[in-house]
C-alpha positions as CSV (number, residue, x, y, z in Angstrom):
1,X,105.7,54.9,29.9
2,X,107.1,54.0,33.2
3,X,107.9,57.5,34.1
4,X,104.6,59.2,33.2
5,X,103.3,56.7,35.5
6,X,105.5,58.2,38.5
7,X,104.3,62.3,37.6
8,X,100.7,61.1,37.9
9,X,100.7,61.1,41.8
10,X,102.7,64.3,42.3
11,X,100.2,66.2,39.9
12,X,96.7,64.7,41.7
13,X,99.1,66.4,44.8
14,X,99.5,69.2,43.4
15,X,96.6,70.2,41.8
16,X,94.7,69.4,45.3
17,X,97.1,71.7,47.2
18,X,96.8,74.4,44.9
19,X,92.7,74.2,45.4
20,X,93.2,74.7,49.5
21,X,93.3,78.0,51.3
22,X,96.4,78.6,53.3
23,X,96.3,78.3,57.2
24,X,97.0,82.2,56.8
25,X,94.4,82.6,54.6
26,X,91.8,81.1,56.7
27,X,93.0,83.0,59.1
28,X,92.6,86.3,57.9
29,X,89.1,85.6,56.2
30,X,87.8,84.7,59.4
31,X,89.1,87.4,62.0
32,X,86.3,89.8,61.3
33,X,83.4,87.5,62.0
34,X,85.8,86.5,65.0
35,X,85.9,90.0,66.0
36,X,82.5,90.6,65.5
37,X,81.2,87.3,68.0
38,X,83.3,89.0,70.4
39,X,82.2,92.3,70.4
40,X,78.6,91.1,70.5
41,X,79.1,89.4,74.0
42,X,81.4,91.6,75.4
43,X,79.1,94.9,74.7
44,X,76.5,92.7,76.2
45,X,78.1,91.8,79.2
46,X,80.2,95.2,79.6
47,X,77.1,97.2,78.9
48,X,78.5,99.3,76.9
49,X,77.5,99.6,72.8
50,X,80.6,101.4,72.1
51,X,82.9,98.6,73.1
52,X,85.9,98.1,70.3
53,X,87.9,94.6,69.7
54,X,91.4,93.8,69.2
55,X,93.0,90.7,68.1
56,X,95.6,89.6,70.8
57,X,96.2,86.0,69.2
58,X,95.0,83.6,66.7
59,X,96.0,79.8,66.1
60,X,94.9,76.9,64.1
61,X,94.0,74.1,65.0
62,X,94.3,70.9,63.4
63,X,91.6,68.1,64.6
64,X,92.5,66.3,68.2
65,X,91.6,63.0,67.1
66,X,93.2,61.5,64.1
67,X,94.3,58.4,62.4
68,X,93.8,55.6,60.2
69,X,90.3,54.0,62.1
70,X,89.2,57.4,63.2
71,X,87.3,59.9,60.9
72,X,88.3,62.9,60.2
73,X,87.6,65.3,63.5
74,X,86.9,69.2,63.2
75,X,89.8,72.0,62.4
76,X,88.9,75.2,64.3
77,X,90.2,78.5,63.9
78,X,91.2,80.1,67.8
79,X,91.1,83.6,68.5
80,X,91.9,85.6,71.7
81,X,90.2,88.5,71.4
82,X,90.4,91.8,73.8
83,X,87.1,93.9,74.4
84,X,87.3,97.5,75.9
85,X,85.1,99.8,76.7
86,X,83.2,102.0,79.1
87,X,86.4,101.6,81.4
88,X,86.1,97.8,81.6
89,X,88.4,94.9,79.8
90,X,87.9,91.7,78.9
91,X,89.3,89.2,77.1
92,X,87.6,86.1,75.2
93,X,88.4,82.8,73.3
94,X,87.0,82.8,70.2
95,X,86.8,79.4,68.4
96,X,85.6,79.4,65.0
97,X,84.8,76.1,63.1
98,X,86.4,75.2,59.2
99,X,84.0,75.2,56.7
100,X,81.0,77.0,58.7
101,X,80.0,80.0,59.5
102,X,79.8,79.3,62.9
103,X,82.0,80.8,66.0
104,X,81.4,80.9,70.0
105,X,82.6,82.8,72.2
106,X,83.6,81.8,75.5
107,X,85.1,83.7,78.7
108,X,88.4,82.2,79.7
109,X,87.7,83.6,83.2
110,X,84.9,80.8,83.6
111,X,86.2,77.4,83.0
């Protein structure tokens, strides 16, 4: 009886970690809306429609504020992103928030 009593917390462990997405995962689903908040300010501010995207970096990051009388603060998915076109670069820092569909992107140029 004793030992069943041990398994219990390793299997509420595992079965919860099996239920998450990877960092990698999360990741890759959300590099194409990454790309695509990119490309929408970039062909805006490049003028030019035909601008393409590349990723150059991406990174995860865990929430800046933690502990045990803190909540929970927000893990955002970071993406440096390169737009070219029409003869014109530029690069932009694309932060995308866990568990929304929301992303912004933001010109590392203007701090």
């Amino acid at each position: 009886m004793r030992r069943s009593g041990t398994l219990w917390p390793l299997a509420v462990v595992v079965a919860a970690v099996a239920g998450c997405a990877t960092q990698q995962q999360v990741l890759d689903t959300r590099q194409d809306g990454a790309i695509q908040t990119a490309l929408q300010r970039g062909r805006f501010e490049l003028n030019c429609p035909a601008a393409t995207g590349v990723v150059l970096s991406r990174d995860y990051l865990n929430p800046v504020v933690q502990g045990p009388w803190v909540g929970a603060g927000i893990t955002r998915i970071e993406y440096t992103i390169g737009v070219e076109g029409c003869n014109q670069r530029k690069t932009y820092i694309v932060i995308c928030q866990e568990g929304s569909d929301f992303c912004f992107a933001a010109n590392p140029e203007n701090r």
